[in-house]
C-alpha positions as CSV (number, residue, x, y, z in Angstrom):
1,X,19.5,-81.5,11.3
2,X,23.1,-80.4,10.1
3,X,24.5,-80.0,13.6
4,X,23.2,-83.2,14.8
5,X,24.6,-85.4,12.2
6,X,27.8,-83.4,12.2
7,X,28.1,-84.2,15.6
8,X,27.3,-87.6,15.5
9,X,30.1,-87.8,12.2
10,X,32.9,-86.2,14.5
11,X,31.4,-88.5,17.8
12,X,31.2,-85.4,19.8
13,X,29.1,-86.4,22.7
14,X,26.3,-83.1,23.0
15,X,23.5,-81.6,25.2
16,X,20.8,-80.1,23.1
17,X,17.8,-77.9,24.8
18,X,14.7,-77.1,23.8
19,X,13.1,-74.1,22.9
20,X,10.0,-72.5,22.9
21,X,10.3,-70.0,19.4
22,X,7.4,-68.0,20.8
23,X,8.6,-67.7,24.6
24,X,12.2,-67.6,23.7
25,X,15.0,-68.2,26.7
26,X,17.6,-65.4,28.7
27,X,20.2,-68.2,27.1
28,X,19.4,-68.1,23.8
29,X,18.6,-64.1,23.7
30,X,22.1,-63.8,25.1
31,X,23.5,-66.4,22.8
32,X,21.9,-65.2,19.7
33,X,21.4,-61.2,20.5
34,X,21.5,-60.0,16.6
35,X,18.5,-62.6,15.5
36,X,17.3,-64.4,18.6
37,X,16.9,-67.8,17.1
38,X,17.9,-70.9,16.7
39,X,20.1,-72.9,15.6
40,X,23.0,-71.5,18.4
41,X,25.9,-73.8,19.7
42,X,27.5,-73.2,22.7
43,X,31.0,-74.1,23.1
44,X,33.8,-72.8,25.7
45,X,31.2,-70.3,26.8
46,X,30.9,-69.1,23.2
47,X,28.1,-69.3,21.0
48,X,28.4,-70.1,17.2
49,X,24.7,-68.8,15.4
50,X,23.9,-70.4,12.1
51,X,24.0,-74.2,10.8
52,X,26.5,-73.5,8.5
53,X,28.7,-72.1,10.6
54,X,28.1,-74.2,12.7
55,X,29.0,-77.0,11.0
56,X,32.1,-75.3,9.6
57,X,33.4,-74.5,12.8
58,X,32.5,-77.7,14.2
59,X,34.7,-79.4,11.2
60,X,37.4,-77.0,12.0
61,X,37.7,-77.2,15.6
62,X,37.4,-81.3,15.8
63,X,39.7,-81.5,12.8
64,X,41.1,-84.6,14.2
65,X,38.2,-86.6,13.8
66,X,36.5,-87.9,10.2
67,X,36.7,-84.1,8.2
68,X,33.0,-83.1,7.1
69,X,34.6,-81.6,4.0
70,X,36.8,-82.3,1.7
71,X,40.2,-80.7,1.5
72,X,40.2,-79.2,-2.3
73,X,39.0,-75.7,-1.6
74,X,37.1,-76.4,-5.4
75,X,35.6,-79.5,-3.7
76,X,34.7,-77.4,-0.7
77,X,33.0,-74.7,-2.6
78,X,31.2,-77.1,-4.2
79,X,29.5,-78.5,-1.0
80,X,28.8,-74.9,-0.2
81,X,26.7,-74.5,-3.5
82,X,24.6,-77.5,-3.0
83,X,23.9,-76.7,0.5
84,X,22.8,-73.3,-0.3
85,X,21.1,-74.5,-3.2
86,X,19.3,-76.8,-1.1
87,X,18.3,-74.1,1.7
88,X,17.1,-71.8,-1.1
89,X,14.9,-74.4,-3.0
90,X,13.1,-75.4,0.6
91,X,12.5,-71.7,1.2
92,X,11.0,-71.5,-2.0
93,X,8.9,-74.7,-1.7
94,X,7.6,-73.3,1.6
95,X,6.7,-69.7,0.7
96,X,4.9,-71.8,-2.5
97,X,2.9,-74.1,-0.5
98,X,0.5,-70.7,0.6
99,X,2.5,-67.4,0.9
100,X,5.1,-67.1,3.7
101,X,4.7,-69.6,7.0
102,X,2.6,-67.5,9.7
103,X,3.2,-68.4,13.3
104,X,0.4,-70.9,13.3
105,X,2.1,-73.0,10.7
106,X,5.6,-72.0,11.7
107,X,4.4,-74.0,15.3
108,X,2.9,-76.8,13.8
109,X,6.1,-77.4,12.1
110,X,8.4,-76.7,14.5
111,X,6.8,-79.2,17.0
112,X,6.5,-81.5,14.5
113,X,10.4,-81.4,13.8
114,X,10.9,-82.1,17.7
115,X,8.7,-84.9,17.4
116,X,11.1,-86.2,14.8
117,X,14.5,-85.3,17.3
118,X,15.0,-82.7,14.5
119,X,17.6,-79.8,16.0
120,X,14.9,-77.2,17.0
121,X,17.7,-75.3,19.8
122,X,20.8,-74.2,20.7
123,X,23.3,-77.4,20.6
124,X,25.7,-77.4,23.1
125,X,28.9,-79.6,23.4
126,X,31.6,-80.9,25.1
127,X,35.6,-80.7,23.8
């Protein structure tokens, strides 16, 4: 969800592919080698792993454009807090809900985020 909407805040026109997380792509095993999953973005023939990063890199690299985040490295630090926070408390919520996901739920989910045009693959872009 991060990528997309940073995307679509910098108007960078994108190509995102799907991807089956239990039949997993020679792309995105080549993109992602260390943990051979998603969230990947491919630009210039190099891929970016993470939706942090992503975002970050995506902020840097179309600097041009409306900035993501704010200047004041304080300021800055702060987003970084909240979206960790954020990531953390979900992760929490979700192992709460009945232990950790297992694959069975971990599908459901997953298809139901691409049902919703939720980022479920690598996001690639044009510059």
């Amino acid at each position: 969800m991060r990528v997309r909407i940073a995307l679509a805040e910098k108007g960078i026109k994108y190509e995102s592919k799907e991807e089956d997380l239990f039949d997993k792509s020679p792309l995105l095993l080549e993109m992602n080698p260390v943990h051979k999953k998603v969230h990947v973005l491919i630009h210039d023939r190099k891929s970016i792993r993470e939706s942090l990063i992503i975002v970050k890199y995506i902020d840097e690299v179309w600097h041009d454009k409306s900035p993501l985040l704010p200047s004041d490295p304080y300021q800055r630090s702060q987003v970084g807090f909240w979206a960790d926070y954020t990531d953390k408390k979900t992760t929490l919520m979700l192992e709460g809900v009945g232990g950790l996901l297992d694959v069975e739920v971990a599908s459901t989910l997953t298809k139901e985020a691409n049902d919703l045009s939720l980022p479920s693959t690598e996001e690639k872009v044009d510059h």
